[in-house]
N, C-alpha and C positions, 0 to 999 in steps of 0.2 A: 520562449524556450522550445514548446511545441506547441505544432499548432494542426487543428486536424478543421478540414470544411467539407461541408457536406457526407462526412463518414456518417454509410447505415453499414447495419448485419442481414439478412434475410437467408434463413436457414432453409435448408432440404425440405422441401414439401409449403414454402410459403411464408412461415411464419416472420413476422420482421420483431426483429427484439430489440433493434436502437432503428430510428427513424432517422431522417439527414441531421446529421448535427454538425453545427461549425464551432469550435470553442479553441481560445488561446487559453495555455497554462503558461504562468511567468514562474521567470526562475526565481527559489527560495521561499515561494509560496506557496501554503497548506492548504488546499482544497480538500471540501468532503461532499463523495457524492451522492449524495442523503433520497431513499425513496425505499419500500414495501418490497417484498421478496417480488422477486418475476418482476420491478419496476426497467433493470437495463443497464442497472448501477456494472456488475462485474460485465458485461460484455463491453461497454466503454474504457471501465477500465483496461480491460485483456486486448481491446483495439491498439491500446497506446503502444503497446510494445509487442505487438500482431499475435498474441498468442490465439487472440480470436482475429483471423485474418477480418479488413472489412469486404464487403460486397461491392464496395462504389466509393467514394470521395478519394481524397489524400491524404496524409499525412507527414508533415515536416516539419524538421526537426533542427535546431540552429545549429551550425557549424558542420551538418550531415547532408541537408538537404531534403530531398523527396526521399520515402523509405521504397522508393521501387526497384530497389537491386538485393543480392540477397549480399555483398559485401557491407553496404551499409544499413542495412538490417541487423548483421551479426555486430557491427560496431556500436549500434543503440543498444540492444540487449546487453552487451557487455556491459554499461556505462549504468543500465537499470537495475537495482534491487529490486527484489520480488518479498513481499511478506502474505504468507498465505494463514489462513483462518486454520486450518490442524499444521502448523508448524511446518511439516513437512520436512522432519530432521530424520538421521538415521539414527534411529535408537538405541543400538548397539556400542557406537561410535562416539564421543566422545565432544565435548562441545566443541574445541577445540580444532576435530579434524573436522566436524560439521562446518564452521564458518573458513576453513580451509577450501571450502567448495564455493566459495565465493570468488576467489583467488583463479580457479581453474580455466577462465574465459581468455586469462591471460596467457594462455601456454598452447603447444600445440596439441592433440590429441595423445602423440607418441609420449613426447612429455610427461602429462597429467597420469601415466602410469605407473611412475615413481615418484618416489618422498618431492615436496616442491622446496627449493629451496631455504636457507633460514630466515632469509631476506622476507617471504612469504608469512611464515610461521609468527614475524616479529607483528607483521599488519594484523592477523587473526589478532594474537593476544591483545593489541594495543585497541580493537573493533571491541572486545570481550570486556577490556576496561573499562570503554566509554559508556557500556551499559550495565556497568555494576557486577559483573560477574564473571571478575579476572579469578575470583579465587574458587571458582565450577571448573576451569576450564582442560581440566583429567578427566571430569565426573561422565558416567556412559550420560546422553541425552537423557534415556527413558526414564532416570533414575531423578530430574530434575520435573520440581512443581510443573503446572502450564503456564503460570506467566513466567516463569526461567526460563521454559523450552520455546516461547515467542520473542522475549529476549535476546537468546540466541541467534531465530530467526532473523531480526534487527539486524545483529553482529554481522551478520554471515551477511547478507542484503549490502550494509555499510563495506562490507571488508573488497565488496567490488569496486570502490572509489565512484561513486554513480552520482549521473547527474540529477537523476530521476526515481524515487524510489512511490511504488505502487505498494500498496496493502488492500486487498479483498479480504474486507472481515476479520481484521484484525484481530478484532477483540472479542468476537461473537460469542465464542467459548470462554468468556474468561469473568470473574465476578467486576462484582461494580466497582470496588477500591482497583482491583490491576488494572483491570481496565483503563481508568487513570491514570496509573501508572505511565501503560505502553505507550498511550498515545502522548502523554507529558515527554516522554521520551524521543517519540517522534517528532513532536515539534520543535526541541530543544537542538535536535543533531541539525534536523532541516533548515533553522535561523544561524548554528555556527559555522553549517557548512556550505551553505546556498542552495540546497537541495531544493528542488520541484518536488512534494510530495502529495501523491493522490489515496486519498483513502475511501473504500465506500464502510455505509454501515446506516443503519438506522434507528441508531439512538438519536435524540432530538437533542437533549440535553447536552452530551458529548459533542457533538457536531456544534451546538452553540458555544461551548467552551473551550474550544482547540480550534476552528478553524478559520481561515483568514477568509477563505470564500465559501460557498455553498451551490453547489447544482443537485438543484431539485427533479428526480427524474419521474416520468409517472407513466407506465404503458410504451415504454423505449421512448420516451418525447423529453426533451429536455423541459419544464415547464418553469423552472426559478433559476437564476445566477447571479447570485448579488453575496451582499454579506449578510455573515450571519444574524444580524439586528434587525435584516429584512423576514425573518422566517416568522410572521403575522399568524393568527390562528385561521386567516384566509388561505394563505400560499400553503398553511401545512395539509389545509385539508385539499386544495388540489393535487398535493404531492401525493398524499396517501389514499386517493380516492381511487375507484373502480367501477369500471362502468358494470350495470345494471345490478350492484348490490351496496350496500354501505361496509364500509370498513371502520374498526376503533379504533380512533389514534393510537400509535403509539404510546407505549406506556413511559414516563421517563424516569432515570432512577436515579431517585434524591440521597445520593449518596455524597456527604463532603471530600476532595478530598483529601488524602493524608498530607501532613504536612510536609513530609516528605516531596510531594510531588514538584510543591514549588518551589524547595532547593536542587532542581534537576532531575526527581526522580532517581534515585541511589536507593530508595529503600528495597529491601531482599523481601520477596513475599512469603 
């Protein structure tokens, strides 16, 4: 579905924070790209739909081609949800006109200045549904839990019709049962709908129980990609190693969870 070779970053004054990487993502499949703060995880991810431009390789994308035009650039990003680790909703606004901003890629500037259509308005709610929370969707943002106002985020990401949906830190702020929850949720949309989705994050645990692949990253290097039954107490400690000091594993959190989860996640937190 995409596919990127030889993509590095290398920022102002030197620093390289993803080294050559080549890696396919197939469509409908859940990847997590599991490694230590500062490991390379969100600048990979943010490559995928150029928000962190790369420095050097390619990247293409099926049915689009190379991303070296800015026409088919704005056609990926249309097609991509975004879930970001604070929401990133307007908290005044209401969930409802929030995931209406998902909508807005489809119109032209002039457009997006007035009300969008009711054609629009029906997709939002029917996004709002899919994730439990058709009956928020009046309520301001700010006034909703964190796992509702990520929820949302989902909604809003889904309401783009995407082929591709990225989360950075999904669930980084959110306790151990929603947490569950979101990502339950994420997997559930990306097997009904053929979603490509990339998550990073560095719970161990999570990453072993949602994800269909695993890239392990460690110092911008890709170091693991396999599945998750491969993640040995060897590979993890490559993944969360650091040169010249020792690091403690990650901690992972033994949390069940609800039952809920495995009827779709529908539970309200």
């Amino acid at each position: 579905m995409i596919h990127m070779k030889n993509v590095h970053v290398t920022y102002p004054g030197g620093m390289t924070a993803l080294h050559p990487s080549s890696l396919h993502f197939r469509q409908g499949e859940f990847t997590v790209l599991l490694g230590a703060s500062g490991a390379g995880k969100s600048t990979l991810l943010r490559c995928l739909n150029q928000l962190t431009p790369p420095s050097g390789g390619s990247i293409t994308v099926e049915g689009l081609g190379s991303l070296d035009n800015r026409r088919r650039l704005h056609e990926h990003r249309k097609r991509t949800g975004m879930i970001f680790q604070q929401h990133q909703l307007i908290g005044r606004h209401s969930a409802l006109a929030n995931v209406l901003l998902g909508r807005i890629g489809y119109h032209s500037a002039l457009r997006s200045m007035f009300p969008l259509p009711l054609a629009e308005r029906r997709i939002a709610l029917e996004c709002l549904e899919r994730v439990g929370l058709l009956h928020k969707a009046l309520e301001r943002a700010d006034c909703l839990s964190g796992g509702q106002q990520q929820r949302v985020g989902i909604a809003r990401a889904l309401a783009q019709r995407p082929r591709l949906m990225l989360g950075d830190e999904p669930v980084a702020s959110l306790d151990p049962a929603t947490s569950h929850n979101v990502l339950a949720q994420l997997q559930r949309i990306g097997r009904e709908d053929g979603i490509t989705t990339v998550v990073s994050l560095h719970q161990v645990d999570l990453a072993q129980a949602y994800a269909d692949r695993v890239i392990g990253l460690a110092q911008g290097r890709v170091v693991f990609d396999g599945a998750p039954s491969g993640l040995t107490p060897d590979v993890l400690q490559a993944i969360y190693q650091q040169s010249g000091h020792g690091v403690a594993m990650p901690v992972t959190t033994p949390v069940t969870p609800p039952a809920s989860v495995y009827q779709f996640a529908t539970i309200e937190d």
